[in-house]
NUDOLO-458156 format. One line per 5 residues: number of its first residue (from 0); their letters; for each residue x, y negated, z negated of N, C-alpha, C, O. Coordinates in steps of 0.05 Angstrom, whole numbers, plus 5000, padded with zeros to 4 digits. Last residue first. Layout:
% residues N
NUM> a> X,Y,Z,X,Y,Z,X,Y,Z,X,Y,Z ~ ...;
This chain:
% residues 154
153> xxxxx> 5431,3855,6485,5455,3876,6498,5449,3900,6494,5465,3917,6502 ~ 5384,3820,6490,5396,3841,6479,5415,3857,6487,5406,3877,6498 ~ 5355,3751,6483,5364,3782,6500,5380,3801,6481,5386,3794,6458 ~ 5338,3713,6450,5314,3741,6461,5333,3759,6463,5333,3780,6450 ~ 5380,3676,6432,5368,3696,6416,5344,3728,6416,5337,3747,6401;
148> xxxxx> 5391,3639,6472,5361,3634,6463,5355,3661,6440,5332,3667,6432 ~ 5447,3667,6474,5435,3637,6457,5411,3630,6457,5406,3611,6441 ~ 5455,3733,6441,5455,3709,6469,5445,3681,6464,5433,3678,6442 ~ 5474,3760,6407,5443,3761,6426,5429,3748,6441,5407,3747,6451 ~ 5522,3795,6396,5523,3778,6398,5491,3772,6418,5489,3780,6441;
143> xxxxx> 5555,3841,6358,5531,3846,6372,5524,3799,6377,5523,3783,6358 ~ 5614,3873,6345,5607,3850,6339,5578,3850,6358,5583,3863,6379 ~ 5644,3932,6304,5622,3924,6323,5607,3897,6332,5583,3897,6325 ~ 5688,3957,6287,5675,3945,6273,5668,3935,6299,5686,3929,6315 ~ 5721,4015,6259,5718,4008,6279,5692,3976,6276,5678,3979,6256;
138> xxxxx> 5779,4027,6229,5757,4005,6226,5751,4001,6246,5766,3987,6260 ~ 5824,4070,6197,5817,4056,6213,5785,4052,6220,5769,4071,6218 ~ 5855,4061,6141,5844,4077,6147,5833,4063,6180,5840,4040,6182 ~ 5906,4025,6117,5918,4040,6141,5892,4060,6145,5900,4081,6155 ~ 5861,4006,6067,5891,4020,6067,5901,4041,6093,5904,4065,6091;
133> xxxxx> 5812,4029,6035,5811,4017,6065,5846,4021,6078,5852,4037,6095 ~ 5829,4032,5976,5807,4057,5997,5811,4047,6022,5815,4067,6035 ~ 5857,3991,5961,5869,4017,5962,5852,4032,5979,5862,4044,5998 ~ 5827,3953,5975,5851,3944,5992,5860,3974,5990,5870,3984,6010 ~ 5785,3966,5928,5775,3968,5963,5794,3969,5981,5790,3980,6002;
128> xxxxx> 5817,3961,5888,5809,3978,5890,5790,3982,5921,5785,4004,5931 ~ 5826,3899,5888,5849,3920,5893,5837,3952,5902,5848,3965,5920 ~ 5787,3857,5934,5795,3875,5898,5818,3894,5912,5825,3901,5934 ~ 5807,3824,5991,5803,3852,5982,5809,3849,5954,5831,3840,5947 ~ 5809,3774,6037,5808,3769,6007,5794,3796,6001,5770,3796,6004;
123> xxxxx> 5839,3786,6100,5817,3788,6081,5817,3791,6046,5825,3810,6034 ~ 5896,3758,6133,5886,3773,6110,5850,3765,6099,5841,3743,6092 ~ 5835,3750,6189,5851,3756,6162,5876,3750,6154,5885,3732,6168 ~ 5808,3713,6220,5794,3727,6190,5816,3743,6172,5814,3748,6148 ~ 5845,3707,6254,5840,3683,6241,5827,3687,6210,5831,3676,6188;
118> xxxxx> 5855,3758,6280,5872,3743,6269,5871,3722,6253,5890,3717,6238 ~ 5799,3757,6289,5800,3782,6276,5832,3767,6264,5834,3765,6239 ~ 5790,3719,6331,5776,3719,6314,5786,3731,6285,5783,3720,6264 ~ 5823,3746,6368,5831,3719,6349,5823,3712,6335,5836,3699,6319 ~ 5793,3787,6395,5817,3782,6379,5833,3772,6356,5847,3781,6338;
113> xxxxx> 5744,3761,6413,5751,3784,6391,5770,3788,6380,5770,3794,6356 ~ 5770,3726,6447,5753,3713,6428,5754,3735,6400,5761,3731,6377 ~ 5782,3756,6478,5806,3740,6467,5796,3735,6451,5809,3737,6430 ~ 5736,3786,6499,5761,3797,6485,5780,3776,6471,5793,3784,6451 ~ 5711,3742,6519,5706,3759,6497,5724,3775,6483,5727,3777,6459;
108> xxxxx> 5744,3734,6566,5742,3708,6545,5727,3728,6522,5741,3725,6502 ~ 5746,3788,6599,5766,3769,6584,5770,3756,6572,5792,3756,6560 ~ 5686,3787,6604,5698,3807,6592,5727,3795,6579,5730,3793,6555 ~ 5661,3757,6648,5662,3748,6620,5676,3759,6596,5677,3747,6574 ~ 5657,3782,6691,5667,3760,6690,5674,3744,6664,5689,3725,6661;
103> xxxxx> 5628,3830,6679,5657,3832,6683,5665,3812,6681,5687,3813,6670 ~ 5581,3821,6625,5592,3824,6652,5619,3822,6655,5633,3814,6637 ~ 5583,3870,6569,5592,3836,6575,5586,3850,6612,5585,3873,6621 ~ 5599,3908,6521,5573,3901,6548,5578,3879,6545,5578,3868,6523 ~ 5661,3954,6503,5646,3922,6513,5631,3917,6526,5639,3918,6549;
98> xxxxx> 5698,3983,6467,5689,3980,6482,5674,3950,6482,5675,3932,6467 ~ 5756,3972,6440,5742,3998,6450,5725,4000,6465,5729,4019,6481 ~ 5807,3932,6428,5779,3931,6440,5767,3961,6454,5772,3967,6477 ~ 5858,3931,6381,5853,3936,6412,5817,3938,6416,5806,3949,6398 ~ 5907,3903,6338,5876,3909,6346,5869,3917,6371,5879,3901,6387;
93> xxxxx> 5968,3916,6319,5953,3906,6335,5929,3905,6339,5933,3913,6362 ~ 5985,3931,6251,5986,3932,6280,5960,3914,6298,5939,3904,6290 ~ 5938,3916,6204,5971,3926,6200,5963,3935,6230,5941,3946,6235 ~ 5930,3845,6173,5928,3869,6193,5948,3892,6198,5972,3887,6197 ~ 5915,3841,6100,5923,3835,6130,5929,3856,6148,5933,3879,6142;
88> xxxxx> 5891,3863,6053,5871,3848,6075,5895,3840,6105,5886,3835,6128 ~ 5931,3891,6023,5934,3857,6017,5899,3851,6040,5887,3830,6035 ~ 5938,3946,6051,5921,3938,6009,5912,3913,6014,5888,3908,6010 ~ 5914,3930,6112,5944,3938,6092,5926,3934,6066,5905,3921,6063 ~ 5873,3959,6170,5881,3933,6145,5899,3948,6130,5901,3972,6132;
83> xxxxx> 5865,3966,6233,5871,3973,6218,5877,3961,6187,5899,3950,6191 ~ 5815,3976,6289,5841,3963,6277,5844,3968,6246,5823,3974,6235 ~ 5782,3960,6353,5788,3982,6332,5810,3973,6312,5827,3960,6324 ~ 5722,3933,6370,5745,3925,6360,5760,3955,6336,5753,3965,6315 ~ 5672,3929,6411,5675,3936,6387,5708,3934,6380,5716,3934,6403;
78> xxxxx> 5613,3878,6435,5642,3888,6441,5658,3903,6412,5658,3889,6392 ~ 5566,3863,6469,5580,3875,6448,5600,3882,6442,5600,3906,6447 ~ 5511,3806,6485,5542,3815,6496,5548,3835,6465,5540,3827,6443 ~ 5474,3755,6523,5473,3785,6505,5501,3791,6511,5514,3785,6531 ~ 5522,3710,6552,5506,3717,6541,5496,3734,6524,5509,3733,6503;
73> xxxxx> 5571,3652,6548,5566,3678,6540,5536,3681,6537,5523,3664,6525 ~ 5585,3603,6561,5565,3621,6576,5567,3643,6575,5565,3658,6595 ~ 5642,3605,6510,5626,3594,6537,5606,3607,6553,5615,3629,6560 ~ 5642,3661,6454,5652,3638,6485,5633,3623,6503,5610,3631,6508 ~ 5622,3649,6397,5617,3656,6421,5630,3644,6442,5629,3620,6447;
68> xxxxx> 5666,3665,6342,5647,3646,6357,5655,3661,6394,5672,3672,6406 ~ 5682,3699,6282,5678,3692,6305,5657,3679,6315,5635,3678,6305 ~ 5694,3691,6225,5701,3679,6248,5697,3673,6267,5703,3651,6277 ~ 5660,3740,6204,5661,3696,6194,5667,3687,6220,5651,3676,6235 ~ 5685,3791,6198,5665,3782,6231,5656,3741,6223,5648,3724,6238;
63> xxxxx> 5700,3804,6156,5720,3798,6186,5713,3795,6203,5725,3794,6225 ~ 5665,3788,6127,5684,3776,6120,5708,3778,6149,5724,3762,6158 ~ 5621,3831,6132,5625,3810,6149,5647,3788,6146,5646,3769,6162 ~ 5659,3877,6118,5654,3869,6146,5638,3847,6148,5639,3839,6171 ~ 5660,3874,6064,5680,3869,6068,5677,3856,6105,5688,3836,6115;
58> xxxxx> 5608,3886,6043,5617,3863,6043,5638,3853,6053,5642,3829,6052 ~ 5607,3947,6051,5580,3924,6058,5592,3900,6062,5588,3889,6084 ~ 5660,3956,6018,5655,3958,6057,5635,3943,6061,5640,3923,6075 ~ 5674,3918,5974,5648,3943,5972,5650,3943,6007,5639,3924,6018 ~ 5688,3875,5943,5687,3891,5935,5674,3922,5937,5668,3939,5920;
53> xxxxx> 5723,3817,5980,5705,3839,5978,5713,3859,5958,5736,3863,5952 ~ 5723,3743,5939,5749,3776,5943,5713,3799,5956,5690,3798,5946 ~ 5692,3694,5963,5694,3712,5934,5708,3735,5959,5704,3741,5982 ~ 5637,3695,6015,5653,3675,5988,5662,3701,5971,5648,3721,5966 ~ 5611,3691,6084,5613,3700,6054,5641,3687,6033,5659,3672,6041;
48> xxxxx> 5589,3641,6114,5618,3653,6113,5612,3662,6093,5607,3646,6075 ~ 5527,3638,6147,5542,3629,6118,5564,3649,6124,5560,3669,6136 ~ 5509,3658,6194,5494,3640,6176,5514,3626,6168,5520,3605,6178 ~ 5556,3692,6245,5537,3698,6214,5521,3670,6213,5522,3657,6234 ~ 5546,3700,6315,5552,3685,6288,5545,3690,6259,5521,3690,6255;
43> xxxxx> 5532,3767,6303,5554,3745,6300,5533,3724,6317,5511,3729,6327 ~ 5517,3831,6266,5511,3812,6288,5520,3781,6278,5518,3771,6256 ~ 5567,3883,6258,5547,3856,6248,5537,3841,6269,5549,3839,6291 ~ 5568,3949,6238,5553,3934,6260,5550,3903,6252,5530,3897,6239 ~ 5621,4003,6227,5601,3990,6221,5598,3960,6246,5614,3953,6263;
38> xxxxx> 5660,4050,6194,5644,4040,6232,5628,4019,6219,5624,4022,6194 ~ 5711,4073,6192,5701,4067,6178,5686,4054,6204,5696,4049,6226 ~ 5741,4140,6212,5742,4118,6216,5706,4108,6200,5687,4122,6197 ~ 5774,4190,6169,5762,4190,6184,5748,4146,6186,5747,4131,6166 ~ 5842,4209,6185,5823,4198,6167,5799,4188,6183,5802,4180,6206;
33> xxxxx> 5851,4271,6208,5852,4248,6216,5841,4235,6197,5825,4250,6186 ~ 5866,4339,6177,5845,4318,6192,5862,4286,6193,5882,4281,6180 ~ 5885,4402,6168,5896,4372,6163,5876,4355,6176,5870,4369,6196 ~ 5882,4462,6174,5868,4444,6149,5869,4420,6144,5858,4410,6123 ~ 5901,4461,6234,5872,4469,6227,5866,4463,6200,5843,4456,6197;
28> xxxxx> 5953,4458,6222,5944,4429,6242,5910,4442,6237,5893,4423,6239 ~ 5991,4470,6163,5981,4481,6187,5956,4457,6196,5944,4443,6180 ~ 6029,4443,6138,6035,4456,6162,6018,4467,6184,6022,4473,6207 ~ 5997,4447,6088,6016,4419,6102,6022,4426,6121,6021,4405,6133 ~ 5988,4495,6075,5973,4481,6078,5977,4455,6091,5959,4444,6103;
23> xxxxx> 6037,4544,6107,6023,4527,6082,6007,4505,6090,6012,4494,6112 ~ 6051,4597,6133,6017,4576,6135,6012,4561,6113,5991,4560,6100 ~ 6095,4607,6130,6091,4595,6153,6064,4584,6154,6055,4567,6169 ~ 6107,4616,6085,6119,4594,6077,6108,4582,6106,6108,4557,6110 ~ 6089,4675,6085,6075,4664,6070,6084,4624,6071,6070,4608,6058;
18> xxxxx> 6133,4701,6107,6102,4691,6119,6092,4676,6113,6084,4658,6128 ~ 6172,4689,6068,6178,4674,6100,6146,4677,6117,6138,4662,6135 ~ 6156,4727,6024,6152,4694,6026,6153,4691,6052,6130,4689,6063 ~ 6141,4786,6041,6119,4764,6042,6135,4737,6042,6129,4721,6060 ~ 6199,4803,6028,6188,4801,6063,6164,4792,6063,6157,4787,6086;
13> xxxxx> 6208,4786,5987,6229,4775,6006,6211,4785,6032,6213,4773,6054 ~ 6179,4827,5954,6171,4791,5948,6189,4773,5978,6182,4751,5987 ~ 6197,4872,5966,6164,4865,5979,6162,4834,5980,6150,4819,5996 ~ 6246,4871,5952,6243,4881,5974,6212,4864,5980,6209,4846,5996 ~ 6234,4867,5892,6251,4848,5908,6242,4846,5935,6231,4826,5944;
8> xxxxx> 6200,4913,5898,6190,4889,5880,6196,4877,5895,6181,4870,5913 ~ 6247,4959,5895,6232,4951,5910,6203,4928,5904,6182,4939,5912 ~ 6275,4939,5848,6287,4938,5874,6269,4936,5902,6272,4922,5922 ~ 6239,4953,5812,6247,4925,5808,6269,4929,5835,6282,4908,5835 ~ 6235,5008,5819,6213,4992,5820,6222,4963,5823,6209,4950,5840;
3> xxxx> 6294,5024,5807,6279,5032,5839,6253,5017,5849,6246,5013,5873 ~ 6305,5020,5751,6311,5000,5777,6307,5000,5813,6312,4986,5832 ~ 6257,5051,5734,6258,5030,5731,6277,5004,5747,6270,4981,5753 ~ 6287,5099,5747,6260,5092,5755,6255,5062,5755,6250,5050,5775;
């Protein structure tokens, strides 16, 4: 009796695992997510270059928006920038431009400007504990620019 139970035991445990090994949690594409992207808005030029390591997202975006300056007869204009940071504040891959209200004529010099900007701001001076939370998550970050008499609005 006793080896007919522990035979069939065997039997039951060998034909659940191989199911059971097909929906583990790492495997299956319905419990796994994307990290989700960090968004945020500054309006550029800043005032003042912030000072001191970030310690908090509030503070960290405008530290990568310092840089930038307006191109030439630029007017109202927005353009958002998608991209990525390492622990250290420096960039990890390329930055690409998501979207942009500019006229068409002006779209190129904004972009470069976005770019370089974003090259020039970093590495960003990150606490360790922000360089760990931010870390390959992706940053969409929004530059709002309001034109030089300051009325218009993109």
């Amino acid at each position: 009796m006793r080896g007919g139970f522990l035979r069939a035991g065997l039997a039951l445990a060998v034909s659940i695992s191989p199911a059971a090994a097909q929906f583990d949690v790492y495997d299956n594409p319905s419990v796994l997510s994307l990290p989700t992207t960090l968004r945020a808005t500054v309006r550029v030029p800043l005032a003042s270059a912030p000072s001191g390591p970030a310690d908090t997202l509030a503070a960290l975006y405008p530290r990568l928006a310092a840089c930038w300056r307006p191109p030439a007869d630029l007017g109202a204009a927005a353009i958002t920038a998608r991209f990525a940071l390492r622990r250290d504040g420096s960039l990890q891959g390329q930055p690409r431009i998501t979207f942009a209200r500019v006229p068409p004529e002006r779209r190129a010099a904004l972009t470069a400007e976005t770019l370089s900007s974003l090259i020039r701001c970093t590495p960003a001076r990150l606490k360790a504990g922000l360089g760990g939370a931010v870390a390959g998550r992706p940053i969409a970050l929004r530059f709002v620019y309001s034109g030089p008499n300051q009325g218009d609005r993109p």
